[in-house]
C-alpha positions as semicolon CSV with decimal commas, in nm:
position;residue;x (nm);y (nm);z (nm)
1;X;9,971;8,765;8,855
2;X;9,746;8,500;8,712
3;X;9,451;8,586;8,494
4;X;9,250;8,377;8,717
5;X;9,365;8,598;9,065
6;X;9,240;8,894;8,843
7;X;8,864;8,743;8,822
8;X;8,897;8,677;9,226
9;X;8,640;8,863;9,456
10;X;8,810;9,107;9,736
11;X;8,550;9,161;10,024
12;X;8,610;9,475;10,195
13;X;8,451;9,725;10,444
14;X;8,438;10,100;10,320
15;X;8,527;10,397;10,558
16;X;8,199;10,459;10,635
17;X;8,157;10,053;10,796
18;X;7,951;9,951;10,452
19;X;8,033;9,596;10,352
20;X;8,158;9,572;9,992
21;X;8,281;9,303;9,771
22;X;8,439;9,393;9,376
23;X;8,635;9,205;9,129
24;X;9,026;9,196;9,190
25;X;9,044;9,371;8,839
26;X;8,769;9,623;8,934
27;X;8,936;9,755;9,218
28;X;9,270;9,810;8,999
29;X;9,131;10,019;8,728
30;X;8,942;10,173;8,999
31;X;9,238;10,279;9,174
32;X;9,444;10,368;8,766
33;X;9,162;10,620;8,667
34;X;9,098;10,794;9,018
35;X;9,510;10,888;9,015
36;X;9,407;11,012;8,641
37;X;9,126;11,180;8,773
38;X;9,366;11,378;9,071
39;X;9,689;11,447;8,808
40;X;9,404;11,650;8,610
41;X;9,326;11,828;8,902
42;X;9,644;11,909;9,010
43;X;9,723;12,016;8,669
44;X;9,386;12,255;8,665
45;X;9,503;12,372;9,008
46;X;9,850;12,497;8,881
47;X;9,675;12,639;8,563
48;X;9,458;12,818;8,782
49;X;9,732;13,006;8,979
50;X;9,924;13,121;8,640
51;X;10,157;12,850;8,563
52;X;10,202;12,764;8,192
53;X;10,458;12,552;8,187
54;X;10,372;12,280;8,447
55;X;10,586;11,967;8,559
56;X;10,520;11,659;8,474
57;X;10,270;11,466;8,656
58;X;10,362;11,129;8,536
59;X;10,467;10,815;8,816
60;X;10,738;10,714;8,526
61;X;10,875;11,012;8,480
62;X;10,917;11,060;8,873
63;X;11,059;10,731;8,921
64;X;11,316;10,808;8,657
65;X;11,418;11,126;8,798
66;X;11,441;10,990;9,119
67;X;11,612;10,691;8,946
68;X;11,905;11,007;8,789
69;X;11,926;11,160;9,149
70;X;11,677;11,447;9,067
């Protein structure tokens, strides 16, 4: 994608009917660090009910697996 698509404004409505307008490349990293923040919980979560050694959480490693027919 072009830099300059990056630097457009998206105007969209939130779930509660608010109008809203963010940079193209706000949204993204938005989106990049809220899965972060939900992998850490998940992780927590499995911590929390004894498991020491958890699985990966990783996209990557999930599309390889699925990639080797895991």
């Amino acid at each position: 994608m072009p830099e300059q698509e990056l630097s457009g404004m998206v105007k969209y409505q939130s779930l509660n009917g608010t109008e809203n307008q963010n940079f193209l490349h706000e949204i993204l990293s938005h989106v990049l660090l809220h899965s972060t923040f939900h992998r850490g919980q998940i992780v927590h979560m499995l911590r929390q009910l004894g498991l020491s050694e958890l699985p990966a959480t990783d996209y990557i490693v999930y599309t390889r697996m699925r990639a080797a027919g895991k």
